[in-house]
C-alpha positions in Angstrom: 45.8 -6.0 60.4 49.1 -7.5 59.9 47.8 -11.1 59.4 45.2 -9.7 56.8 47.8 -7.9 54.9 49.9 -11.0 54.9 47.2 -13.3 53.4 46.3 -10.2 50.7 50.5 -10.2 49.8 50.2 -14.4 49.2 47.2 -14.2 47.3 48.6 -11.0 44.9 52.0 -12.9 45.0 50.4 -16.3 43.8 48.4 -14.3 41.5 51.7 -12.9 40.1 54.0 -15.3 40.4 51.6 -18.3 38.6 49.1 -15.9 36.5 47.9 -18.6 34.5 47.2 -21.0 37.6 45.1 -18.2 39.1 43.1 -17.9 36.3 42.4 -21.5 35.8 41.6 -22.2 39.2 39.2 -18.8 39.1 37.5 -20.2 36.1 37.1 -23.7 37.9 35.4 -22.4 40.9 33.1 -20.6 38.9 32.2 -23.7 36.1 31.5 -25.7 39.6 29.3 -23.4 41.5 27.1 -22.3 38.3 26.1 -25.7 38.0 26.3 -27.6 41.5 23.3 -26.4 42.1 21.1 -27.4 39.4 23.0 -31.4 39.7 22.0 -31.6 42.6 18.6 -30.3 42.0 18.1 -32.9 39.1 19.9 -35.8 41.0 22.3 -36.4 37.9 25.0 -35.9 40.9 28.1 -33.8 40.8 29.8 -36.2 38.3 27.6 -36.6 35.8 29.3 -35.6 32.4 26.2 -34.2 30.6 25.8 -31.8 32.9 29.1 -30.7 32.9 29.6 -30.8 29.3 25.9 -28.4 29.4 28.1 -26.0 31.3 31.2 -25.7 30.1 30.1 -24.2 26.5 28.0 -22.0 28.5 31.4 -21.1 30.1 33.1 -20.6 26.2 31.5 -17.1 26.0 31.5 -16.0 29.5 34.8 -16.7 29.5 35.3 -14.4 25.9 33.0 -11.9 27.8 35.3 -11.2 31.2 39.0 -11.2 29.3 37.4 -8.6 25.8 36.0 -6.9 29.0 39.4 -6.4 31.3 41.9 -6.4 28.4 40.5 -4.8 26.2 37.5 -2.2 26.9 38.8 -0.9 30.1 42.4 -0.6 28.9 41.6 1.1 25.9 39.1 3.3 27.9 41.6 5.0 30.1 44.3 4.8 27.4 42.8 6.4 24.8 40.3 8.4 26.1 38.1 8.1 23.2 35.0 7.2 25.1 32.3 7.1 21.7 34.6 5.3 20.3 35.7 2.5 23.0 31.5 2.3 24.0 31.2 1.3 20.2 33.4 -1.2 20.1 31.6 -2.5 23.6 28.1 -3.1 21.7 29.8 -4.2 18.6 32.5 -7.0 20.8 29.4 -7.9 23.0 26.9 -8.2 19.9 29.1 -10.8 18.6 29.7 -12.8 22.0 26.0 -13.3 22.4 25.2 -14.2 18.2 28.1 -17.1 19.6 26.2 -17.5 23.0 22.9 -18.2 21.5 24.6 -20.3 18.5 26.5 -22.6 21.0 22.9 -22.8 23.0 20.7 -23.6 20.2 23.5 -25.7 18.0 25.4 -27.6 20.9 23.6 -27.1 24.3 20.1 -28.0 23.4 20.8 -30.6 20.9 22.8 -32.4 24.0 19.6 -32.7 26.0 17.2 -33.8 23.2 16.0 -30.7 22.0 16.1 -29.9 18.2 16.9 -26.5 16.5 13.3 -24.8 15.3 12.5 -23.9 12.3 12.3 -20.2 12.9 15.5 -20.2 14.4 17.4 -19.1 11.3 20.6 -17.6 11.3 19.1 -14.2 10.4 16.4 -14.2 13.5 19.8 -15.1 15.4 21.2 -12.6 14.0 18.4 -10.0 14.1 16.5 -10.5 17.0 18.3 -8.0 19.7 15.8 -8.5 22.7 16.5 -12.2 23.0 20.1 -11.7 22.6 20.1 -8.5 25.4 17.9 -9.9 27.7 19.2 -13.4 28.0 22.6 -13.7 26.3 24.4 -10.0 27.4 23.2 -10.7 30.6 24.2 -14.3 31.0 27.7 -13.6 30.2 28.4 -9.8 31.8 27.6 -11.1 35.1 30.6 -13.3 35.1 32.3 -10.8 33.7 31.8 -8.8 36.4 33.0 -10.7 39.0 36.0 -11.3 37.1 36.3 -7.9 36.8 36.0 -6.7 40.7 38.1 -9.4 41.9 41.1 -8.2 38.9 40.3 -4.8 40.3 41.2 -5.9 44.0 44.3 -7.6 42.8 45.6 -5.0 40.7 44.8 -2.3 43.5 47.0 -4.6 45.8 49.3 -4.4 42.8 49.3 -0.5 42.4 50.0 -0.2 46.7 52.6 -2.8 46.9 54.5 -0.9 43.7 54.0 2.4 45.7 55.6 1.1 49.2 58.2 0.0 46.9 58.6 3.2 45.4 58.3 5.1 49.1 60.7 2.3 50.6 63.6 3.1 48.2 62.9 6.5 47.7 63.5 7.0 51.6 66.6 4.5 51.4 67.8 6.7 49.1 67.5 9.8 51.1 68.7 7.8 54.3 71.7 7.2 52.3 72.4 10.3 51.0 71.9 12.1 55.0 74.6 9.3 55.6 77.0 10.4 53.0 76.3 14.2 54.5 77.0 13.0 57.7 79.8 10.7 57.3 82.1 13.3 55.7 81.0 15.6 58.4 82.0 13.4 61.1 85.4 12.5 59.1 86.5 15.8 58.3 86.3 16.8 62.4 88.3 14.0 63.2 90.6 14.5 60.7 91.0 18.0 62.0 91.7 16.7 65.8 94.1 14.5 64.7 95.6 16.8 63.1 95.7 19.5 65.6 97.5 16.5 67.9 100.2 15.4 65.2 100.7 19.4 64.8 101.6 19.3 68.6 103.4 16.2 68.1 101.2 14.5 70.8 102.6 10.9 71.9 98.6 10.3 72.0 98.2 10.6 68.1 99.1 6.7 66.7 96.2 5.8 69.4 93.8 8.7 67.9 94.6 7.2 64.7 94.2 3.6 65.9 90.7 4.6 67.2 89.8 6.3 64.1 90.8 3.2 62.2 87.8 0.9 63.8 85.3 3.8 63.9 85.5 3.6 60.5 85.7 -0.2 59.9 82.2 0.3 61.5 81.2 3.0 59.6 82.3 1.5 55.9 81.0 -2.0 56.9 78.9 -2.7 59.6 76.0 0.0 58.8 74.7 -0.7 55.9 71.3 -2.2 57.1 68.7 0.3 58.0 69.1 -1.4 61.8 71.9 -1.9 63.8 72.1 -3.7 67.0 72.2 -1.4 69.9 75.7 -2.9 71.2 77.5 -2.3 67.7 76.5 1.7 68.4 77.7 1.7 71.7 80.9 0.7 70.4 81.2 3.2 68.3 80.4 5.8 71.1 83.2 4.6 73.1 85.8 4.6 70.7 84.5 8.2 69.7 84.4 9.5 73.1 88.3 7.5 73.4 89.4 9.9 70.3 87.8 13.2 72.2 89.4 12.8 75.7 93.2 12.2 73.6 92.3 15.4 72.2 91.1 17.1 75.4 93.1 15.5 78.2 92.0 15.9 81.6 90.1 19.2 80.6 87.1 17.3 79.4 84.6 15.3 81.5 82.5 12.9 80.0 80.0 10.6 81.9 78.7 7.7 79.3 76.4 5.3 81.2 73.9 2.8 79.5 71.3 0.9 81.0 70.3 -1.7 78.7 68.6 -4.8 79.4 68.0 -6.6 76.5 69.7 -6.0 72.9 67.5 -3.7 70.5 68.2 -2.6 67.1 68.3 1.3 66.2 69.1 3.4 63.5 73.0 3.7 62.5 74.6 6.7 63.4 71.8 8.7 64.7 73.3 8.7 68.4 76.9 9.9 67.2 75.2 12.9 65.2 73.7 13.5 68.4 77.0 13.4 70.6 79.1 14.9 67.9 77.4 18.2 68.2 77.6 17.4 72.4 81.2 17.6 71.7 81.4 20.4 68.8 79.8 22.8 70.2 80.5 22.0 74.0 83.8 20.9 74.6 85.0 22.3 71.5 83.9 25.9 72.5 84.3 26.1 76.6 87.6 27.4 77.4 87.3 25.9 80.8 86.3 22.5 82.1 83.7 21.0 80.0 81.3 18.4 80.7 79.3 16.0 79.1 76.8 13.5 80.2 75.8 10.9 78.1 73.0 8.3 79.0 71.5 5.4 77.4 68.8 3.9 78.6 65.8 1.0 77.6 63.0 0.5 79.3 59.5 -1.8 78.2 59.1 -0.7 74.9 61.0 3.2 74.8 65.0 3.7 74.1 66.1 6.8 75.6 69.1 8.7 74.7 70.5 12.0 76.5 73.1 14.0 75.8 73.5 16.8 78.2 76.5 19.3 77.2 78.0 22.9 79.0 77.9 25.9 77.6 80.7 27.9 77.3 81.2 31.6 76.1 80.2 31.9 72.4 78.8 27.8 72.5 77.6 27.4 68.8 75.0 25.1 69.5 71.8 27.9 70.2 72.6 28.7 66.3 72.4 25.4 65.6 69.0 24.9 67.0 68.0 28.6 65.7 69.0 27.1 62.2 67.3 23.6 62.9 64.1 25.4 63.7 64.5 27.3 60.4 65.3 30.7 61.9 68.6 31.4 60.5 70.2 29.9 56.6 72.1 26.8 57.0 74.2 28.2 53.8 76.0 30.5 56.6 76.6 28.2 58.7 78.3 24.9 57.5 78.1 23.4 61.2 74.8 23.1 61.0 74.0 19.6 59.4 74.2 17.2 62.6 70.6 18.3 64.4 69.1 19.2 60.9 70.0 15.7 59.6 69.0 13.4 62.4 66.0 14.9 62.4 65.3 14.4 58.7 66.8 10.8 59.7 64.0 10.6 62.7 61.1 11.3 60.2 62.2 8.9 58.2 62.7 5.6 59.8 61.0 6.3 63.0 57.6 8.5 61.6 55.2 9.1 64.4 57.4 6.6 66.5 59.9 9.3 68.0 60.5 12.5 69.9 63.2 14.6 69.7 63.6 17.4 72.6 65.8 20.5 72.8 66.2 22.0 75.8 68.9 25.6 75.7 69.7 26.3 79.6 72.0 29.0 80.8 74.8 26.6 81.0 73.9 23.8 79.5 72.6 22.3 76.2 70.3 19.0 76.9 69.2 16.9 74.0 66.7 13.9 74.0 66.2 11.1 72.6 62.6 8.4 72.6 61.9 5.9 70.3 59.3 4.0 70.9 59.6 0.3 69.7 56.1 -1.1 70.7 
């Protein structure tokens, strides 16, 4: 599938980039195959000038035939919409190219192997006589047309799917970037908030939160802007976010971040912070007590796992979250609902049919999973 596709984008992508090449070397092929056949058949041999002299005036018309044909009639047919109208111009366009057709033959062609113009063969029984110009002349030149035609049909149809990747392509960067700019802001304005909370307390801690926050978003502004990441580059990130939780937290907070990963792979940006973020909103951030989280990455063959496992504490956000995630509540009234929401719309986006995101709500525990599959 892929190879095919690749030798369809070189062909369209010669075709576009050297339109006038393709179109000679179309018009070649054809002027050799039509008369190959009947060289060899005559033994003049493939070289012999006569005979290709016989068959390029032949080619004049055909020629005339396949371009009124594809720039002209068809265009003007879906353009305009006047069908009587674009079907007269047809019989009158293709009445003319076969009076020339049979002109050339009886003027040019025939004269070139010996044979002289009859004497009935006046320019009004050229002109006049429709069978002999239907019969032998329209259909001389349409079929040429028409392979011109279906092979421009082909082409443009590669044409009219490439544009429309295109299209999709940006049109889901451009969502990707603006869930980013949701989520960036999101992330910032928490941050900014712990920090604050520490340099309220005038923590010793809070030059090193601020020191952390520095490279998380040196990596945020610079370092993401492809659609993948290398795996490594995101674990970074984790640690110096998980470094800027425990200042805030102390020795309250337990936090178990282990990655088993034995090659590099590239991901997403971001997606795994959205997903320990909310570990950290709505677990540590709403249990009173000793909260944990547990956060494991993990490839294997051709599946990344992530899992975020957070405890529940009295009133723990994070069940309205998922109620609001699963569309069961409005996200309008409540404004910490956009990490779950937007890695999801993320998911579908980069990672369609290739991913699967599971919630799990225990008692005391909120468990989120991660698979995408790379193979």
């Amino acid at each position: 599938m892929a190879s095919n596709m690749g030798l369809s984008d070189k062909i369209v992508g010669l075709h576009r980039n050297h339109r006038n090449l393709s179109h000679i070397l179309f018009w070649v092929a054809i002027f050799l195959v039509s008369n190959a056949d009947d060289s060899y058949q005559s033994g003049e041999g493939l070289l012999y000038f006569n005979t290709y002299s016989f068959y390029a005036l032949s080619l004049v018309t055909q020629i005339g035939t396949a371009y009124f044909l594809a720039y002209f009639i068809i265009p003007e047919f879906f353009k305009t919409k006047k069908y009587l109208l674009v079907f007269l111009y047809f019989l009158l366009g293709m009445y003319g190219i076969c009076v020339v057709s049979r002109m050339i033959n009886i003027y040019i062609r025939e004269p070139m192997v010996g044979i002289a113009p009859k004497d009935f063969e006046t320019i009004y029984e050229i002109l006049t006589n429709l069978p002999k110009l239907f019969f032998i002349y329209f259909f001389r030149n349409f079929s040429i047309a028409v392979v011109f035609l279906f092979i421009k049909l082909l082409i443009d149809q590669f044409e009219v799917q490439r544009k429309t990747l295109s299209l999709e392509k940006q049109k889901a960067e451009t969502e990707l970037k603006l869930l980013k700019t949701q989520l960036n802001p999101h992330f910032l304005f928490n941050t900014l908030n712990n920090i604050y909370s520490l340099s309220i307390l005038q923590s010793p801690v809070a030059p090193t939160a601020i020191a952390r926050l520095s490279e998380i978003l040196d990596y945020m502004l610079y370092r993401v802007n492809d659609l993948f990441v290398p795996l490594s580059g995101e674990i970074g990130l984790l640690n110096n976010y998980i470094g800027l939780e425990k200042l805030r937290y102390d020795e309250r907070l337990l936090v178990n971040f282990t990655s088993t990963v034995d090659r590099e792979v590239r991901i997403a940006p971001l997606l795994l912070l959205s997903i320990v973020e909310n570990a950290f909103k709505h677990g540590a951030g709403t249990d009173s007590g000793s909260p944990r989280i547990d956060i494991d990455l993990s490839v294997s063959g051709p599946v990344f796992r992530c899992r975020v496992a957070n405890s529940r504490g009295r009133g723990n956000g994070v069940a309205k979250e998922e109620r609001v995630d699963r569309g069961e509540a409005g996200s309008e009234k409540n404004k910490d609902a956009i990490g779950l929401p937007n890695i999801r719309q993320q998911l579908g986006l980069i990672y369609p049919q290739k991913h699967d995101l599971v919630i799990e709500e225990q008692p005391d525990r909120f468990i989120v999973t991660l698979d995408i599959l790379y193979g």
